[in-house]
C-alpha positions, 0 to 999 in steps of 0.5 A: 816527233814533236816537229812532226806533231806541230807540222800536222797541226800547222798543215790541217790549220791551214787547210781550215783558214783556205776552207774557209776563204773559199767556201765558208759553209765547208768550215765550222768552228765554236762549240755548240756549232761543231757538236751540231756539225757532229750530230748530223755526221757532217765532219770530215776533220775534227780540231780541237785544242788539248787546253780544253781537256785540262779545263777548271770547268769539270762539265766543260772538260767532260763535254770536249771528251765527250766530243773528242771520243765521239768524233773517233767512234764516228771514225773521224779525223781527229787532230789534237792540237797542242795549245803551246804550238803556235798552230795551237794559239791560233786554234785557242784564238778560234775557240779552240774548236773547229770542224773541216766538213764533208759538205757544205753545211748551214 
């Protein structure tokens, strides 16, 4: 299950790095940058880091709950990433959040 898990993380990380090399306006990644892509319904895969969830920050920590549940209420993608997997770490190293988009989004 856990392969599995970490298969689906590493796929949909990859798609976002080829996104992003081939079109960098289909691809979104930091904080204020994804709740943007969010509010404007512009998300097609929502990434996101579990590292967030367990931050010492309470407000930070109710901010990407708040994101993450959006995001499904939208009927979204959502791909939790573990931040032990090595898909997770890079996902960390990005910010630890990060959107693949319906459409080119500036």
């Amino acid at each position: 299950m856990v392969d599995l898990a970490c298969a689906q993380e590493t796929q949909v990380l990859d798609r976002f790095f080829e996104t992003l090399a081939m079109c960098e306006d289909k691809v979104t990644y930091g904080p204020k940058s994804v709740e943007i892509a969010l509010r404007e319904m512009a998300i097609e895969t929502l990434l996101i880091s579990d590292k967030l969830f367990r931050a010492k920050d309470v407000e930070k920590r109710k901010y990407y709950v708040r994101m993450h549940d959006r995001a499904i209420r939208d009927g979204l993608k959502v791909v939790v990433f573990g931040s032990m997997s090595a898909a997770g770490q890079r996902l960390n190293n990005l910010t630890g959040v990060a959107a693949i988009l319906r459409y080119e989004f500036v």
